[in-house]
N, C-alpha and C positions, 0 to 999 in steps of 0.2 A: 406590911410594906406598901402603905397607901402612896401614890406620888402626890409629890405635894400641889397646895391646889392655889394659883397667885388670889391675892384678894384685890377687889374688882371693888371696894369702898372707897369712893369718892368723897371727899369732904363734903363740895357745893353740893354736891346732891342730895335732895329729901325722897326718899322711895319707900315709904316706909312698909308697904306690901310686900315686897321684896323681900324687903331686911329681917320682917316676921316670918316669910320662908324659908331664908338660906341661913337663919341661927343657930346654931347647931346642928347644921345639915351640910358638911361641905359636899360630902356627893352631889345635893342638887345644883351648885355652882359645876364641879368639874362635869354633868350630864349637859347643862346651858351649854359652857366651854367648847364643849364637844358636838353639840349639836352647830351650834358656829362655826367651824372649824371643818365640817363636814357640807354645811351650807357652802363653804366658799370654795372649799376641794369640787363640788359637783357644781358649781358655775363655772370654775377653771376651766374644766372638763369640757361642758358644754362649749364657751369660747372657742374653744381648741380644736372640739369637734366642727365648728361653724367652719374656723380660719381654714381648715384641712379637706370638709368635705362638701363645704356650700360653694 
């Protein structure tokens, strides 16, 4: 019961480093995902902390 992983393939895009990466690898898409998603959770954070304690 993997959750599913959206795909992040863009037509206009040529990446093709990438593309020979995450080919049959969706784990390393949902790890990027996640690392994004945690970059942006811990600048929220930071923000929050500035509005609140600066």
């Amino acid at each position: 019961m993997s959750p599913r992983v959206p795909d992040y393939h863009t037509p206009g895009k040529r990446n093709t480093q990438s593309q020979v990466v995450s080919v049959g690898n969706p784990q390393y898409l949902a790890l990027l995902d996640l690392k994004t998603k945690s970059y942006e959770i811990h600048h929220e954070v930071c923000l929050l902390y500035q509005i609140f304690v600066a």
